[in-house]
Structures are given as C-alpha cells and as structure tokens.
C-alpha positions as CSV (number, residue, x, y, z in Angstrom):
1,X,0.0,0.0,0.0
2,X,1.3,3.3,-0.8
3,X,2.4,5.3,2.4
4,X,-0.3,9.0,3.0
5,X,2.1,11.9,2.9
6,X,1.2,15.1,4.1
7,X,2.8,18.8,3.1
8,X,3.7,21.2,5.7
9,X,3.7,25.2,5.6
10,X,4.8,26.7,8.0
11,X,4.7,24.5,10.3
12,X,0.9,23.2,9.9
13,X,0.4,19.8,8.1
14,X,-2.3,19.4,5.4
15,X,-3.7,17.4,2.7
16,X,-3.6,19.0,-0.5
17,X,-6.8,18.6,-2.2
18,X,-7.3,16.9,-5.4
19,X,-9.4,14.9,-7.8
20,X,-10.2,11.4,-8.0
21,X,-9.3,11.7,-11.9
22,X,-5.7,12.5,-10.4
23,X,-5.6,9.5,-8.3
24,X,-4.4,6.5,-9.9
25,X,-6.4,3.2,-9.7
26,X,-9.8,5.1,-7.7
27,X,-12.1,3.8,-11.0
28,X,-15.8,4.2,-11.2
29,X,-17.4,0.4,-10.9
30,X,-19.7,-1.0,-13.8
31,X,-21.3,-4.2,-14.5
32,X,-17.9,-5.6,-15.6
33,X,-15.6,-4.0,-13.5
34,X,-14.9,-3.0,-9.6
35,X,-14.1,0.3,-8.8
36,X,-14.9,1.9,-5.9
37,X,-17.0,-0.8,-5.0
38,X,-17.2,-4.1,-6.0
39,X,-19.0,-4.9,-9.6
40,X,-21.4,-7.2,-7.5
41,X,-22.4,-4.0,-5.5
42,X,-23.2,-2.1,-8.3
43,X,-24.7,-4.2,-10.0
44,X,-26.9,-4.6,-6.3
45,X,-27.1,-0.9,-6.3
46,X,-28.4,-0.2,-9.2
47,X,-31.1,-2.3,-8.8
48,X,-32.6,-0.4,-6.0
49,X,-36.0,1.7,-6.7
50,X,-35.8,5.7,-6.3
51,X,-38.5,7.3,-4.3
52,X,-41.3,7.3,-4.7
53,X,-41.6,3.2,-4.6
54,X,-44.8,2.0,-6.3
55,X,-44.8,-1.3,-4.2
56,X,-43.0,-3.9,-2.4
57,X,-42.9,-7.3,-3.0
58,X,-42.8,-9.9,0.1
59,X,-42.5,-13.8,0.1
60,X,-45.0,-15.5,2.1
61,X,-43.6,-19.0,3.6
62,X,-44.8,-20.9,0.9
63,X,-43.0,-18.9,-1.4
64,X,-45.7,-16.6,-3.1
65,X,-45.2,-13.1,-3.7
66,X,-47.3,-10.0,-2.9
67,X,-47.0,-6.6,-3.4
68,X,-47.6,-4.1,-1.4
69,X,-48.8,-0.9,-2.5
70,X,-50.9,2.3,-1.2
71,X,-54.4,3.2,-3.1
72,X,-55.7,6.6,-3.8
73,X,-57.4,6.4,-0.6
74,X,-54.1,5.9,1.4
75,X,-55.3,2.6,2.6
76,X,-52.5,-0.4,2.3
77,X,-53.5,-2.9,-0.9
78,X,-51.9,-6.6,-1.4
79,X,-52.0,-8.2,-4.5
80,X,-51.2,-11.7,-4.9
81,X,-48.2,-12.2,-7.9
82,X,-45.8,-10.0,-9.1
C-alpha cells in the first residue's frame, strides 16, 4: 500500500486537495468492473427503486409473492403475484 504523505507550511500539516481523476487506480465500478465498490455492489445498487416506490414485493412462507402498495385512498393494498 502506498504510504499518506502530508505537506507542511509553516509549520501546519495538510492534505492537498485533489481529484479522484488524479488518483491512480480510484475507478468508477460498472457491470464488468470493480471500482470503488465491487462490480457485484453495483450491480446490487443499481437495482434499488428511487422514491417514490410504487410497491414492495414480500415472500410468504410458501414462497408466493405479494405486493404491497398504497391506493388513492391511502389505505395499504396486497395483490397476490408479481
């Protein structure tokens, strides 16, 4: 691992700030390559839903799905599949 090194002026140490285009090896990950996380992260990651979520889907014990979802009335609605 490369040893952190710190400049000094007069007297007071400090980072010098930079960009992570300037630092080598700190890659962006994608679907075929780790980054700054793992590819299996990303891949994760990106498969999250961005508010506002239309419904959730739950497993019941014998393995059906149902989704969860709100109507217009604001009252909680399951439907079975999904």
């Amino acid at each position: 691992m490369t040893e952190r090194r710190f400049l000094a002026q007069e007297g007071t140490k400090f980072y010098p700030v930079t960009h992570k285009d300037a630092v080598v090896g700190l890659d962006v990950a994608n679907d075929n390559e780790d980054g700054l996380m793992s590819k299996a992260d990303k891949t994760k990651l990106d498969k999250l839903q961005v508010e506002p979520i239309e419904g959730l889907k739950f497993k019941s014990p014998d393995g059906s799905i149902f989704v969860l979802s709100v109507g217009d009335d604001g009252k909680s609605v399951f439907t079975k599949g999904g």
